[in-house]
N, C-alpha and C positions, 0 to 999 in steps of 0.2 A: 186181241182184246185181253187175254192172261196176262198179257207183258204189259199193256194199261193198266191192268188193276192191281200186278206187283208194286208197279213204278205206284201210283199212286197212296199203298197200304205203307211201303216204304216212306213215303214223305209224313204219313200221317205219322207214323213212327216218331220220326226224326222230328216233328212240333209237338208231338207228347214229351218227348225224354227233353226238347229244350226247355219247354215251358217247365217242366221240375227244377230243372237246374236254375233257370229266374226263380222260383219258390221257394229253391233253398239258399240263391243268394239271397235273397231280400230276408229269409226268415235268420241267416246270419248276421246281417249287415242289422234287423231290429235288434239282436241278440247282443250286438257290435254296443250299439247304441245305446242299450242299456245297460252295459256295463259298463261302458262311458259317463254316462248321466247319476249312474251308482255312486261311481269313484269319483266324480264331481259333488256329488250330494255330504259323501265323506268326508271330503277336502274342506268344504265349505263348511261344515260341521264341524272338523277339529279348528280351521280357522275360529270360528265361533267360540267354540269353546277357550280357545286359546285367547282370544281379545277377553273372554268374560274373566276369566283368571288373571290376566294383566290388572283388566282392568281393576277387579276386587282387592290382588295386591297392592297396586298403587293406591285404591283408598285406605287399604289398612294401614298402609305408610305414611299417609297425609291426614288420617286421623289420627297416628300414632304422634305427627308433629305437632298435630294442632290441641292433643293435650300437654305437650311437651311446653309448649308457648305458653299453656294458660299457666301451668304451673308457675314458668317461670315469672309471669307478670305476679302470679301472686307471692314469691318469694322477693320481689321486688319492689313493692307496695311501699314500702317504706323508701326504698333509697330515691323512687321515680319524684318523689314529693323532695325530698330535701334537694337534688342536685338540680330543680326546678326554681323559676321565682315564683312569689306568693301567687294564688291563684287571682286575689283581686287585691286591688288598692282603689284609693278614692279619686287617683290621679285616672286609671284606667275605666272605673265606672262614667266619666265621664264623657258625655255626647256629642258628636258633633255632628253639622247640618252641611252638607254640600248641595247645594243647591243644582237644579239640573236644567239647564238652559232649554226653552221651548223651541222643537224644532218644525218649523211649522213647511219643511220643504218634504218631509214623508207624508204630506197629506195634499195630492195634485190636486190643480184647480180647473178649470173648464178647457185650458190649452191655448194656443194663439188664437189672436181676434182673427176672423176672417176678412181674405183681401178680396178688390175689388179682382183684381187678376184671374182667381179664380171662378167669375159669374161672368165676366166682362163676353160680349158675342162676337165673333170673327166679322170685322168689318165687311161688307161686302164689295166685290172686284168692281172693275168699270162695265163688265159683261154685264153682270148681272144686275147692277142697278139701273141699266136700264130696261128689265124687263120687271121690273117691282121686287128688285131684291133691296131697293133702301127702304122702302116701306116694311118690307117683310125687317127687317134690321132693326127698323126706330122699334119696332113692335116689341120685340122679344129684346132688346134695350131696356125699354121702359119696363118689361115683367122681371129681368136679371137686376136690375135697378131695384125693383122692390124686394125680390127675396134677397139681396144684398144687406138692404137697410133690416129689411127683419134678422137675417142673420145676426147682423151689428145687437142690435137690441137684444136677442136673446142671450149675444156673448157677455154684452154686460149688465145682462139680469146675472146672468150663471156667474159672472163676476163678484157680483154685488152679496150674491149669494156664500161664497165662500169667502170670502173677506169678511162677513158674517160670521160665519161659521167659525174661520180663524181667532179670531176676535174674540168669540165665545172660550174658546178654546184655549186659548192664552190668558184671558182672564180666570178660568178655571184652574189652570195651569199655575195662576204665579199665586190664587188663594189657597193651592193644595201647598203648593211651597212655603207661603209662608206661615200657615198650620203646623208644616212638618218642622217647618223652623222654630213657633213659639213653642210646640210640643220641649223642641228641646231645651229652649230656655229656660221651659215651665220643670223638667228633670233636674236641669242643672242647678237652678235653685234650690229646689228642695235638696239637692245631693250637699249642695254649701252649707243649708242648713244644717240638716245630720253630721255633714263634718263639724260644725261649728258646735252641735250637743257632742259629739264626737270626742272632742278635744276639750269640753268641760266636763265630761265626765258621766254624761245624759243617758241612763240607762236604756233607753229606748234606741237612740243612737250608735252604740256599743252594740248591742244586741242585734238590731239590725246589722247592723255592717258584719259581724261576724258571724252573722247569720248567709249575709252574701257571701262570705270567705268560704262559709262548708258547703254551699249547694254547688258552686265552681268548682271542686274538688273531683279531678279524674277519675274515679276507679274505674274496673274491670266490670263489663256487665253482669247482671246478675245482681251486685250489690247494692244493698238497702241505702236512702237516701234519707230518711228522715233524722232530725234533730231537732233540739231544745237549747237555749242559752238563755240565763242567766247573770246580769252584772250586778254585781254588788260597789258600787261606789264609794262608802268608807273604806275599804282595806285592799281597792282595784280586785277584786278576785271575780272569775268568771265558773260558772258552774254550770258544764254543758253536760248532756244527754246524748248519746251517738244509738243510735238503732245496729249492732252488727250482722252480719252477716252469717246464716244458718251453715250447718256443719256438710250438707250438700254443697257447699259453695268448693268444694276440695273434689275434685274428680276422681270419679271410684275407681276408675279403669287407671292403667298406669301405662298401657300400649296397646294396641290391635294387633291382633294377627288372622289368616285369613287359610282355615283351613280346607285342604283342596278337596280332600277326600268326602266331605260332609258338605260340603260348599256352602259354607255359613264362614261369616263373620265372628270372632269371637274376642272378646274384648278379658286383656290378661288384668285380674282387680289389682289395684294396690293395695299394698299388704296395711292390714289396722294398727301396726304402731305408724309405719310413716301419716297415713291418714291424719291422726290425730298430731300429731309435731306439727304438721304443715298446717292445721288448721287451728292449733294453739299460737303459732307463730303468725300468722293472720289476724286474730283478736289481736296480737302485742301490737303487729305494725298499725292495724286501725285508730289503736289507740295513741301509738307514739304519732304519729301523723297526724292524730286533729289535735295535740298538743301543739305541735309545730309548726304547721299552718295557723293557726290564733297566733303564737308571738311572734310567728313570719311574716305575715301581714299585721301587725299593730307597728306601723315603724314609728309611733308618737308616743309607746310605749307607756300607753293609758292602760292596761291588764298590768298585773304586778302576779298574778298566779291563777293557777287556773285545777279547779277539782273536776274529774271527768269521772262520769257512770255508762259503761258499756252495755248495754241491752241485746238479749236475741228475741227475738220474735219467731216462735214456732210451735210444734205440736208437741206437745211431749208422749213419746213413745209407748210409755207406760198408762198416762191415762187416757191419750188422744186428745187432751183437752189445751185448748191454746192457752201460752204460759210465757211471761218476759222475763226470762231470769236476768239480773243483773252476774256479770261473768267477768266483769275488770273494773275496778274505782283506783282513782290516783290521783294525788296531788302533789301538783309542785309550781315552784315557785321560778319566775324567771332568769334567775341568777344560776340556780341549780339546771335548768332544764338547758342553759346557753351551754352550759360545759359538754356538755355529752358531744359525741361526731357520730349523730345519726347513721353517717354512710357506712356506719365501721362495725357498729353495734349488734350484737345475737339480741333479737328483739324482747325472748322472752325475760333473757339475764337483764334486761338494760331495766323491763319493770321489777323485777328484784331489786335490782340497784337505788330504783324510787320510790321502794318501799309499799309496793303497789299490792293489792288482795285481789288477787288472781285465781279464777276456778281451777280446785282441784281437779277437776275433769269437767272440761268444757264441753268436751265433744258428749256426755252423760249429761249436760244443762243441769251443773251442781252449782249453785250458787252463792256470792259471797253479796255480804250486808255493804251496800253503799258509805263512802266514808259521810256525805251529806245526800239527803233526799233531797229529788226536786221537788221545793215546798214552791207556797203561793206566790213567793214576791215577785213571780213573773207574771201575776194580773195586775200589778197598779196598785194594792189595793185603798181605798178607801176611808174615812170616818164614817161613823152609821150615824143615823138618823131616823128619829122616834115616830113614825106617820100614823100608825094606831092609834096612840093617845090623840090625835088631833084629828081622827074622823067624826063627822058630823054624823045623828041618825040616819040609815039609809041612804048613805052617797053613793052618788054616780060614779065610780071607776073612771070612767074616759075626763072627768073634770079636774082629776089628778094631775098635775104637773109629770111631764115625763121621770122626772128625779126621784119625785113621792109616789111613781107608780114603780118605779125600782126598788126602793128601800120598802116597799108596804110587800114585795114579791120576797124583798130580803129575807124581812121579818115571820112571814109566812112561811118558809122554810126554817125560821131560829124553831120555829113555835112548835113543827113537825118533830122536831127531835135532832138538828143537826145544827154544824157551825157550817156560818156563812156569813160572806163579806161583799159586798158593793164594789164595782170598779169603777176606775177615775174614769168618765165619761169622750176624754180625748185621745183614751189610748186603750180600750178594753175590745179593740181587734174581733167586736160583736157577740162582745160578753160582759151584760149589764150585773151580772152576780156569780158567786161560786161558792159551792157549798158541798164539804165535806162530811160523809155517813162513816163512823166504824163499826155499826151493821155490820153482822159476818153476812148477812145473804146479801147487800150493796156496800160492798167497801171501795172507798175512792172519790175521786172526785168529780164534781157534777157541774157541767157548765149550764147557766142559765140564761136564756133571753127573755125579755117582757116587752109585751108589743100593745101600748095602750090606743089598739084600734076602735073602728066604728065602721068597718067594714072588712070583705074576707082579706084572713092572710096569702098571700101568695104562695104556692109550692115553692119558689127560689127563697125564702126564704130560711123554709126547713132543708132542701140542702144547702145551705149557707152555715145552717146552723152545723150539719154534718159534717163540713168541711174543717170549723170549729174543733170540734170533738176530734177529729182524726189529729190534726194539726197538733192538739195541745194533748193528746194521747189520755182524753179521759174518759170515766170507765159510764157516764152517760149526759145527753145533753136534754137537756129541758123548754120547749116553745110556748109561756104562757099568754094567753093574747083573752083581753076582754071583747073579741070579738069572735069568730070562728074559723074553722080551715075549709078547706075545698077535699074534696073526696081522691086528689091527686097526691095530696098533700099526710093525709092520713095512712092509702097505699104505699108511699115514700118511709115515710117512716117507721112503719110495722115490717118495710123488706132490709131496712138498713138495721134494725134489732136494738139501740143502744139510743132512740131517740122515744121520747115522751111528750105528747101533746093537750096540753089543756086548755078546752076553750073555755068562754065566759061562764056558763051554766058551774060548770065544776070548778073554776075558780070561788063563785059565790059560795058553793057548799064549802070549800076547804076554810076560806077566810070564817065565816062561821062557825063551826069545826074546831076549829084551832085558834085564831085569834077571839072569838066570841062579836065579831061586827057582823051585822046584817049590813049589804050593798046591793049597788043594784049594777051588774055588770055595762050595760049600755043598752045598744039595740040588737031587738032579736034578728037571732039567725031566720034568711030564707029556711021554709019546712026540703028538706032533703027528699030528690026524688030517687026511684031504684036503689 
């Protein structure tokens, strides 16, 4: 029994010492594992890091190209315009109509008629007729027979239905074509016409089309789009307005680079004298380019010379206060301006050359005095007409003729203290007056509408009026109406700042006021609720 329970203590032995030895393999082999899963964790982490480093290099490289480009476009502004053709002519505004055949097979129809083949009933054998299978036969004949015939009819109802439907469709079809077609005839006329004032000299005519010529004009984004033109018909001269482009438009950075150790982006500035050359060289090419483009595009050589006013539109640093300096005025004449070889030209020397008043420091928005202002002759304007003198006691407003409710809005303004002029009625682009204050607290000019209603004005109206005002760049717009606004119309105008609304009430007090007439506006306004 000793020698059993040796042998036995012995084996217990021998599963204690192995089982350690499982425990300290496994507690190795976790040990293994985790230092595997470590140095996996690391790996993946320097990869990581290393893509993010690539990666930030490579944007600093491809931002560093993509001001490289912009630069270059903007040192280029000028040559991309002359080794181009005009941007329009009257040959290319014109329209053409292609017409587009109706296809009426992408719109399926009910499919093939149904055949008898498919309802028809297996004849029956000689067996079977005689034990009442012809009977049972004629039977279900006669019922395949019917839904046969219904089939047939429903197919050419569903027929009849999209042959309808086609019909509809193709007449739809060839009235939308031929809409899109008179649309174009209805352009292309009018475009004959403009060429035909065009080509005799029609201010309006002129003005438009080289009005089309600057808004086609490519630049780089970012740049300001608005203009003004002016034709003068006795001596062909055009007198345009360009809006330029603010001193931001020159990229501050001159390259990225991407440091590793801070891991930030860091953008290397460009130095403040290039700054400024590149962006005095910018005003030149702006300017020499909308010279170019007008006598590029005029090939009937209706312009004989052209005065140009360069504008910035910005804040001025000093006071915060928004300010358009005039920054380039120039004039020259066609003869002069054909000699130059734009492609060859240092832009600012070339405005030296044409004797141009160029800001002494643009990028500072120091200003020089235009050789001509843009004055009025771009409203039409008008003869006046005396309406005061010929009001009766007490007149109705709305009994006025549209013309004599113009000229009595005119006059109403002479009487305030300002000049003002009437527009020609077929070309005043929704401006029946204009009237200028030299008021130091409102200096500028004032576009007027008069709307001899008898019911509310519409909100579209007041911004129609705003659109006015932006457009013709004046410093406020006026909506008088003998009748009243809407509460839409009111909020519009108080957020847009530079509009002014007078209904009939306060018209009556002004004409009073100032002309000395008692009137009586029209009908009253609905009482206003909330």
């Amino acid at each position: 029994m000793a020698q059993r329970r040796g042998s036995w203590q012995q084996e217990y032995v021998r599963q204690q010492q192995a089982a350690q030895r499982e425990q300290l393999r496994m507690q190795r082999e976790a040990a293994r594992q985790q230092r595997a899963a470590e140095a996996d964790r690391k790996r993946r982490e320097r990869e990581r890091q290393q893509a993010h480093v690539a990666h930030q290099v490579q944007d600093a490289a491809d931002r560093s190209t993509a001001v490289e480009h912009e630069v270059d476009r903007l040192r280029q502004l000028l040559r991309d315009a002359v080794v181009s053709d005009p941007p329009v002519s009257f040959g290319r505004l014109r329209r053409t109509h292609r017409a587009q055949r109706f296809d009426g097979s992408r719109r399926p129809g009910p499919g093939p008629a149904p055949r008898w083949e498919e309802f028809a009933p297996p004849a029956p054998g000689a067996l079977s007729a005689l034990f009442g299978g012809r009977r049972r036969y004629e039977q279900r004949l006669a019922q395949e027979q019917a839904l046969f015939e219904e089939a047939e009819q429903r197919h050419r109802a569903e027929e009849a239905k999209h042959r309808a439907k086609l019909d509809r469709e193709r007449a739809e079809h060839a009235a939308k074509q031929e809409q899109a077609a008179r649309a174009v005839r209805q352009f292309n006329a009018e475009l004959d016409q403009r060429h035909t004032g065009y080509l005799a000299g029609e201010p309006a005519s002129v003005e438009w089309f080289l009005g089309e010529v600057l808004d086609a004009s490519d630049y780089p984004r970012g740049f300001p789009s608005r203009h003004r033109v002016a034709f003068r018909p006795a001596d062909g001269s055009v007198l345009v307005e360009i809006e330029l482009p603010a001193e931001d438009i020159v990229p501050a950075a001159r390259s990225y680079t991407y440091v590793k150790s801070r891991d930030e982006m860091k953008a290397l500035p460009r130095p403040e004298k290039e700054r400024k050359e590149l962006y005095a060289s910018v005003l030149a090419q702006c300017a020499l380019r909308t010279v170019h483009e007008i006598f590029a595009s005029d090939e009937e050589g209706i312009v004989d010379s052209v005065v140009l006013n360069g504008h910035v539109t910005t804040v001025d640093r000093a006071t915060g206060q928004v300010v358009s300096p005039c920054l380039i005025t120039l004039s020259s004449d066609r003869e002069q301006f054909g000699k130059l070889r734009l492609s060859q030209v240092e832009p600012t020397a070339c405005l030296k050359h044409l004797n141009a008043l160029v800001s002494p420091n643009p990028y500072e928005l120091q200003p020089v005095r235009p050789i001509i202002e843009f004055d009025l002759k771009k409203y039409r304007l008008m003869d006046s007409m005396d309406v005061v003198a010929g009001l009766d006691s007490r007149p109705v407003l709305t009994s006025l003729s549209p013309t004599e409710f113009e000229h009595l809005v005119r006059q109403l303004f002479e009487a305030i203290g300002m000049e003002a002029w009437n527009t020609q009625a077929s070309k005043d682009e929704g401006v029946d007056a204009v009237a200028i204050s030299k008021d130091p607290i409102f200096n500028g000019e004032c576009i007027i509408q008069a709307k001899r209603y008898a019911k509310l004005v519409g909100v579209e109206s007041v911004q129609a009026l705003a659109g006015v005002v932006e457009h013709k760049r004046a410093a406020k717009g006026v909506l008088i109406t003998t009748s009243w606004f809407g509460r839409a119309s009111h909020t519009f105008a108080a957020a847009h700042g530079r509009l002014q609304l007078i209904e009939g009430p306060e018209l009556v007090y002004l004409i009073k006021e100032h002309l000395g007439k008692d009137v009586i506006a029209g009908p009253v306004p609905p009482t206003r609720r909330g």
